[in-house]
N, C-alpha and C positions, 0 to 999 in steps of 0.2 A: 504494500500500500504506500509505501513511503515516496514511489514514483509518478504517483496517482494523484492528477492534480484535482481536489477536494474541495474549491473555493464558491461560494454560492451568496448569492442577493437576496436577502430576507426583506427588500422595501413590498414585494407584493404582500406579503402574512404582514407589513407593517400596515399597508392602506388598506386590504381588505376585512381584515381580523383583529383589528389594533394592536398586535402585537407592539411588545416592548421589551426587549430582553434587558436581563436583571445583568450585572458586574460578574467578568468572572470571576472574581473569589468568592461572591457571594454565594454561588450559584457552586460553587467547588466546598466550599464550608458546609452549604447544608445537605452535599450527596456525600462527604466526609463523615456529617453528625448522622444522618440518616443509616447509615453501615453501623456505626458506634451502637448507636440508641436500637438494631436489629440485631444485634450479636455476630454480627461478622467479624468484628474485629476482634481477637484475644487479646487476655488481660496484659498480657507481656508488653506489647505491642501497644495498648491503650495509651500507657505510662509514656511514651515517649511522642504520644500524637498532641498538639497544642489548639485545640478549636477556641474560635471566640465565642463570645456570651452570643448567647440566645437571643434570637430578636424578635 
């Protein structure tokens, strides 16, 4: 995939669906918190993950 050019225009989901996409660290934070708070992630491993507060 790394050769696969992957780039795309989200203005159409922005005019016709109002989309609005959120930051990506936001958006990396809470599929991060979302694994934690699901058990995917072991306790080992927890200990050295740093999430921010809840929002």
């Amino acid at each position: 995939m790394s050769t696969t050019n992957m780039m795309f225009n989200d203005q159409r989901a922005r005019e016709e669906l109002n989309y609005s996409p959120r930051p990506a660290y936001v958006a990396i934070s809470d599929s991060a918190r979302w694994y934690v708070d699901n058990g995917y992630v072991n306790p080992k491993r927890l200990g050295r993950i740093r999430l921010p507060a809840a929002s």
